[in-house]
C-alpha positions in Angstrom: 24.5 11.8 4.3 27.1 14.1 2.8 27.8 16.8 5.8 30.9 18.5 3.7 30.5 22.3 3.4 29.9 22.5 0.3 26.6 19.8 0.2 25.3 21.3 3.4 25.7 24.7 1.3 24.1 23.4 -1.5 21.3 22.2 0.1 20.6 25.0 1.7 20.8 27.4 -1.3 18.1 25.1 -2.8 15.7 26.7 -0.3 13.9 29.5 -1.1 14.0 31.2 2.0 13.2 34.9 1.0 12.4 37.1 4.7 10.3 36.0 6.3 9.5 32.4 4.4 11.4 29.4 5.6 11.6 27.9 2.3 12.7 24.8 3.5 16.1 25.9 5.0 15.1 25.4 8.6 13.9 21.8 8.0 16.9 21.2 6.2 19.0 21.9 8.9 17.1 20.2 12.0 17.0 16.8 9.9 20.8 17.3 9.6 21.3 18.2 13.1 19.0 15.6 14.9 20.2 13.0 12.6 23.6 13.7 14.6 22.1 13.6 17.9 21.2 17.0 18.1 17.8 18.3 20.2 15.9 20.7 18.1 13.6 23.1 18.7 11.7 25.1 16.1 9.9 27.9 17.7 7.5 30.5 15.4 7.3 33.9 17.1 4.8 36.4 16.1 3.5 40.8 16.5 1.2 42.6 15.4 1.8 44.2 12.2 4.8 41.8 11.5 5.1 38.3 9.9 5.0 35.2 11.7 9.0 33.7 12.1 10.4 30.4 11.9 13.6 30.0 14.0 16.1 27.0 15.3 17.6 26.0 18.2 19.5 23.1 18.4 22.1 21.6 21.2 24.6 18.6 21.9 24.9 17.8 25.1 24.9 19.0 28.5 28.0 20.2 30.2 29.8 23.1 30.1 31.6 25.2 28.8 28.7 25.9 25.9 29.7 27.1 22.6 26.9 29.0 20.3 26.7 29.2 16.9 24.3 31.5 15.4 23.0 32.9 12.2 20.0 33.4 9.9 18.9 31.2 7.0 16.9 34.1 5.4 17.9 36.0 2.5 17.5 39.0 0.7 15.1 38.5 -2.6 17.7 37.6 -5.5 15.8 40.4 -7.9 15.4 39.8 -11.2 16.3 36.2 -12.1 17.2 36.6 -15.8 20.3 38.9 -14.8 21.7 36.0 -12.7 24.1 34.2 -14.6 22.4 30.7 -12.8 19.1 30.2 -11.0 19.5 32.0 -7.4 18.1 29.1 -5.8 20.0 26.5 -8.0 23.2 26.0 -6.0 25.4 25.9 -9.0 29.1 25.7 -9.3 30.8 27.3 -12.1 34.6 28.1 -12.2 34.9 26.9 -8.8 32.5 28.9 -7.0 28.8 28.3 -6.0 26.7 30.6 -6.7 23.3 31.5 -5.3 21.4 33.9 -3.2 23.0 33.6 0.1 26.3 32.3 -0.6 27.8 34.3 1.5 24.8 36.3 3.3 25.0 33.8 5.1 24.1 30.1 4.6 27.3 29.2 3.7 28.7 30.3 6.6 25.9 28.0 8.4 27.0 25.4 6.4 30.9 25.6 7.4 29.7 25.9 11.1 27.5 22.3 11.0 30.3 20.7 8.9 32.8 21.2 11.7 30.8 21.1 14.7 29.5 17.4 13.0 33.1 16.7 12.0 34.4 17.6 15.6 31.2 15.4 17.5 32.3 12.6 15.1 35.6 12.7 16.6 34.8 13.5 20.2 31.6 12.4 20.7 32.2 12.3 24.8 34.1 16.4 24.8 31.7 17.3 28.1 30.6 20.0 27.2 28.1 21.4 24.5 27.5 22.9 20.9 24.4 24.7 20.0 22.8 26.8 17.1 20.7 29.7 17.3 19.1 30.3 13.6 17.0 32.6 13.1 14.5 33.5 9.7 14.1 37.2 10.7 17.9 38.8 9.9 17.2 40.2 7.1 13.7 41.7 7.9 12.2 43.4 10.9 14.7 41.7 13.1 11.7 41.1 15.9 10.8 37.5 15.7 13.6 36.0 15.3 17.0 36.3 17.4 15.9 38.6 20.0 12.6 36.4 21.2 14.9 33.5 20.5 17.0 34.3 23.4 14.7 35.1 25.3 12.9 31.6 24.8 15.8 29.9 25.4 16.6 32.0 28.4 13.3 30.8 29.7 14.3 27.5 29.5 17.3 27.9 31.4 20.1 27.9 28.7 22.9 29.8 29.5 25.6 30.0 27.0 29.2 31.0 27.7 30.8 32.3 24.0 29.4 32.6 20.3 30.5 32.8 17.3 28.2 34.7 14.6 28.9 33.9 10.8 28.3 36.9 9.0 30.9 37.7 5.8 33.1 39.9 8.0 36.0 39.9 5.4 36.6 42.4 3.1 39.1 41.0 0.5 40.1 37.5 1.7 39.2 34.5 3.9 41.0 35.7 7.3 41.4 39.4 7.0 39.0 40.5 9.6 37.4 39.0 12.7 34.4 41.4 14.3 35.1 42.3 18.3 32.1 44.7 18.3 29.6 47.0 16.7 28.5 50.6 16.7 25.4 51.4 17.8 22.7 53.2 15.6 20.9 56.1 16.7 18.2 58.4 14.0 16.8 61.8 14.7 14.3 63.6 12.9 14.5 67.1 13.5 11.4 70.1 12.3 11.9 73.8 12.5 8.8 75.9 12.5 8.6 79.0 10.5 6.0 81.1 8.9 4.6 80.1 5.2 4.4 83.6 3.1 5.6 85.0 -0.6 9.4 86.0 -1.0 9.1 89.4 -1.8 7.6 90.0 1.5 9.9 88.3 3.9 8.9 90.3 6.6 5.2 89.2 7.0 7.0 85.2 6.8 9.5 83.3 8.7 12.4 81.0 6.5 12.7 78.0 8.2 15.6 76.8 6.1 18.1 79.4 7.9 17.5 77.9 10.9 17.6 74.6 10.0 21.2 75.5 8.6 22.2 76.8 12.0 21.2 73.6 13.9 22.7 71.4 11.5 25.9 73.3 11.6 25.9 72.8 15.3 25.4 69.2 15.1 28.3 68.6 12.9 30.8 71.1 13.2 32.4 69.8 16.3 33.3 65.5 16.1 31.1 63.6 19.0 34.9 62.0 19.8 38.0 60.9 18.4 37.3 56.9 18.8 39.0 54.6 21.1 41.1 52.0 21.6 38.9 49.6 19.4 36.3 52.0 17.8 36.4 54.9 15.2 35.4 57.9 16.5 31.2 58.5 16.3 30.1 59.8 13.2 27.0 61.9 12.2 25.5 62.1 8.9 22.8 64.0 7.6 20.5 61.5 5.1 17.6 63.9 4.6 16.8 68.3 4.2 13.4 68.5 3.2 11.0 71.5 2.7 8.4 70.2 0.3 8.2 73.1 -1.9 7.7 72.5 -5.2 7.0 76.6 -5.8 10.1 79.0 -6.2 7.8 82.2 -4.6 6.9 80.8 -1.7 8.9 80.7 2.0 8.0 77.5 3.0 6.3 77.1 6.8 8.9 74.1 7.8 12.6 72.4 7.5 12.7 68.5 8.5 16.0 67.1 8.3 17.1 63.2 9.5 20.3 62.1 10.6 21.8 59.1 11.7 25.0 58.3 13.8 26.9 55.4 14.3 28.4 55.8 17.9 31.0 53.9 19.8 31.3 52.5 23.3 31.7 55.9 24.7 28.5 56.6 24.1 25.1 54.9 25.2 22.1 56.3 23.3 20.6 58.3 26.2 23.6 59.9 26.7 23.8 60.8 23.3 20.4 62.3 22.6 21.6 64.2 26.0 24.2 65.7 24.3 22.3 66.0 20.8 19.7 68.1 22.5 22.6 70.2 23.9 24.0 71.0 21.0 21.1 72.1 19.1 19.9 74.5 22.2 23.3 75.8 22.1 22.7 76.5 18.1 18.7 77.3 18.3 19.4 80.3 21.1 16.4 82.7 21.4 16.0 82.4 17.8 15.5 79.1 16.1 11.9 76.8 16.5 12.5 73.2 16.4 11.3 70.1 17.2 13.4 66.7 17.6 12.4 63.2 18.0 14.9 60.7 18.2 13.6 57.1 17.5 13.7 53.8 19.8 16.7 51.7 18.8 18.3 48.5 19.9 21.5 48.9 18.7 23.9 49.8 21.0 27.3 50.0 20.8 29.7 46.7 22.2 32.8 45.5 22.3 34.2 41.8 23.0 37.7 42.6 24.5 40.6 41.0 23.0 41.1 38.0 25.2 41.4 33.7 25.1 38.3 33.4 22.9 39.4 36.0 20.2 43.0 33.9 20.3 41.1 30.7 19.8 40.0 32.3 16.8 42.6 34.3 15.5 45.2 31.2 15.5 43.0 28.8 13.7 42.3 31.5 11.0 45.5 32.1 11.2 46.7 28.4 11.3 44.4 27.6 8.2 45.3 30.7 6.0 48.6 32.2 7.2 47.2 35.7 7.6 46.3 36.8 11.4 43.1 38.9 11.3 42.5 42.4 12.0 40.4 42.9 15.1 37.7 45.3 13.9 34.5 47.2 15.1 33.4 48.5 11.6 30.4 48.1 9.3 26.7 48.0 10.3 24.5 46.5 13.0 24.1 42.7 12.8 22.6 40.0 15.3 25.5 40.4 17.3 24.2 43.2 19.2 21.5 40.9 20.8 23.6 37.6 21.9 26.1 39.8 23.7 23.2 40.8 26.3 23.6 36.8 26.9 27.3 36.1 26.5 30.8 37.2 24.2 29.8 37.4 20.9 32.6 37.3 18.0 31.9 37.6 14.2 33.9 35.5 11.7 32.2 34.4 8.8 32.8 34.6 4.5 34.4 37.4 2.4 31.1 39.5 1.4 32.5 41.3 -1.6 29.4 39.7 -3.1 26.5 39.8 -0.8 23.0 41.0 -1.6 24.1 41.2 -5.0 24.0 39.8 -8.1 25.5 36.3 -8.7 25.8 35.9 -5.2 28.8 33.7 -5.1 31.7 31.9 -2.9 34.3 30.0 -3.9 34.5 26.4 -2.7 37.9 26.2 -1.4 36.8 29.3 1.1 34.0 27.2 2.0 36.2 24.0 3.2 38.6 26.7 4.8 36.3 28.4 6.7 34.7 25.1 8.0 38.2 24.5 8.8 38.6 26.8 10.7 35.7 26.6 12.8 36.5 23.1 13.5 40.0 23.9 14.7 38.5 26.6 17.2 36.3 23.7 18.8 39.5 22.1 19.2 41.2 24.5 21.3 38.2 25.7 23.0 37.5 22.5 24.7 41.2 21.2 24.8 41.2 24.6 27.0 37.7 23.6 29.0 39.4 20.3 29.4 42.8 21.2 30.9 41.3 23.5 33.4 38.7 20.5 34.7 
């Protein structure tokens, strides 16, 4: 079998693995895997009101230390076909890139991680300790039956893992720019003031909402939640939503809803932050203002993976393979991330994703046998290091 990057990516393209379907991808990669020597799992998890997930877990060997590699086989739906220049599910190359829904978001990231970690067992087939992957078909959904119950059902079974490496497309411009350390958390509010519905020309038998609605926004964001740290930006807060629902220009409507959002650093854990939320808006509402907040559940929480021998690991092979020594950063979104760290250090190195999720979803080849080179020279130095200290 051909295990270079860019078959492995190919193959995997081919499957149409739209959240939550499978699509093929999964079976794809435990034939691959097992075929090496690999124990594989494929465990379904289910909810109520959610689709039923297919997920992977697969490990070589048995000793320690235990490297992870995770990442998600499903994809976002590739739209409207005819405005792709080739089939999204067709794998093509054309001009030296392959193109295809997930590219770079992020099968071929999975594909560069099994070329080197079957490239490196090859080689070392006796290294003592052990490689895994933790793939999940419920990144780009929900996010509940997939990486979260996979951890936990491997927990269960008494894997313990000591680093990971997550292959999302963490580089902006080029192959080696940026390695992700961390995440911000994610925290939503929706916020109602009450007022009193009545006609405009007699405000004083109504009560405008929208005044105070102004005030309490204006007291959330007037004063920054920080000024960031060492490794983070400072917390920001942005207003996505002010909504009266009045379509009529003579009426003072009876309530203001607003939503916000903020993306918080590690000073901040959400409870301490609706704490201070709530403290701002009292301090804004005084005697006058009638509100309501309810801030919703979240599992993303703010983390950081301290600079230390495992970033190096990582930062010299990039480095090594590309001649440009990676930013450490903390931006973007939420990703899986935020649930392996609960289990172990958790780093983020994957594809550029100037392309992702959009149209003509596309990598170029020579990324895809760099970044598979790179990951192959970290399992080098992480268990020459496990080795010299046994």
């Amino acid at each position: 079998m051909d295990t270079s990057p860019l078959s492995l990516a190919q193959s995997l393209l081919r499957c149409p693995s739209v959240t939550p379907e499978e699509g093929g991808a999964l079976a794809f990669i435990e034939g691959v895997l097992k075929e090496a020597g690999f124990e594989v799992h494929r465990p379904v998890f289910s909810a109520p009101g959610t689709p039923d997930v297919e997920n992977l877990y697969a490990r070589y060997g048995s000793g320690e230390p235990y490297l992870l590699f995770a990442g998600h086989t499903d994809v976002v739906p590739p739209g409207d076909a005819g405005r792709w220049r080739h089939d999204p599910f067709s794998g093509e190359i054309d001009g030296g890139e392959l193109h295809g829904r997930g590219a770079v978001d992020m099968k071929g990231g999975i594909a560069c991680m099994m070329a080197a970690a079957l490239d490196f067992i090859r080689e070392c087939p006796d290294f003592g300790g052990s490689i895994g992957f933790l793939i999940t078909g419920d990144e780009e959904g929900p996010a509940i039956n997939g990486t979260v119950k996979l951890l936990e059902w491997a927990k269960v079974r008494g894997e313990r893992f000591d680093h990971c490496i997550l292959g999302e497309p963490t580089n902006p411009n080029q192959l080696g720019d940026m390695i992700k350390i961390g995440r911000r958390g994610s925290l939503t509010g929706r916020l109602v003031v009450e007022g009193k519905q009545g006609h405009v020309a007699y405000p004083h038998l109504a009560d405008n909402p929208i005044p105070g609605m102004l005030r309490l926004l204006d007291g959330l964001l007037r004063e920054p939640l920080d000024r960031g740290t060492e490794h983070f930006d400072g917390s920001n807060l942005e207003v996505t939503t002010v909504d009266v629902g009045n379509p009529a220009t003579n009426v003072i409507p009876a309530e203001a809803r607003a939503t916000f959002n903020i993306r918080f650093n590690d000073l901040w854990t959400p409870e301490s932050l609706e704490q201070e939320i709530e403290r701002r808006l009292r301090e804004a509402a005084g005697n006058t203002v009638r509100y309501r907040l309810a801030m919703e559940p979240t599992n993303a929480v703010a983390f950081l993976t301290p600079p230390n021998a495992f970033v190096g690991f990582i930062s010299d092979a990039i480095e090594a393979e590309t001649g440009r020594r990676p930013a450490l950063s903390t931006t973007g979104g939420t990703s899986d991330a935020r649930f392996i760290v609960k289990d172990c250090p958790v780093v983020e190195f994957g594809l550029v994703g100037q392309t992702m999720h959009q149209v003509d979803e596309r990598v170029p080849v020579a990324d895809l046998d760099r970044l598979a080179g790179i990951y192959r020279k970290v399992l080098d130095a992480y268990f020459a290091e496990s080795s010299t200290k046994s």
